[in-house]
C-alpha positions, 0 to 999 in steps of 0.5 A: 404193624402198619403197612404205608399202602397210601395215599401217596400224594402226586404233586401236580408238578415238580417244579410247583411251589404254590398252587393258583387257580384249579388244581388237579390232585391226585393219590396213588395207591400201593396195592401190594402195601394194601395186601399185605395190610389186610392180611396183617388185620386179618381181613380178608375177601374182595374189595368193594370199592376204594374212595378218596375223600379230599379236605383242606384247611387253612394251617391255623385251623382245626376245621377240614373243608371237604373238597370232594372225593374221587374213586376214580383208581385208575386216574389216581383219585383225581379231583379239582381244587379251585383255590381262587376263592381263597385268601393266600397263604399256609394251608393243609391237604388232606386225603383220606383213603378208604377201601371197603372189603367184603367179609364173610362178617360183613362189611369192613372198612380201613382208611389211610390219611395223608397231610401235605403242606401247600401256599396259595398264590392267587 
């Protein structure tokens, strides 16, 4: 069983339809989701660090673009997005959330993705 901990994606704003310029992205974070995740793959210690890695690519591609990466929890994992450099029209965002436990085995290391579909309008 899977539990959704995040990356929940936090719109910039509610009203924002299509994305200009530099945008700020930001993810939350399911702690309790997380706990219970953990315990169900039976990982178990405390947690080193929780990184988001943010990508995009244009919707026709099967390529990501890495945008940069956040571990900045507190802030909701932001990074900056400057879209003036790219043409208009249907891309994908993706954030891919890491979180690493320390174990009595070692290092351990799971991860959650979470696509969206955004417009560039420049």
């Amino acid at each position: 069983m899977s539990y959704n901990w995040g990356p929940h994606y936090i719109v910039p704003s509610e009203v924002l339809k299509e994305y200009s310029g530099n945008v700020l992205l930001r993810e939350e974070l399911d702690e309790e989701m997380l706990s219970k995740e953990l315990e169900a793959l039976s990982i178990s210690g405390p947690i080193i660090t929780i990184t988001n890695p943010w990508y995009y690519r244009n919707k026709d591609s099967d390529t990501w673009i890495k945008i940069g990466e956040s571990d900045e929890k507190q802030e909701n994992f932001p990074v900056r997005w400057d879209t003036t450099r790219l043409e208009n029209g249907q891309y994908e965002v993706m954030g891919l959330m890491h979180v690493v436990v320390r174990g009595e085995d070692g290092k351990k290391v799971i991860a959650h993705e979470n696509i969206v579909e955004v417009t560039i309008a420049n």
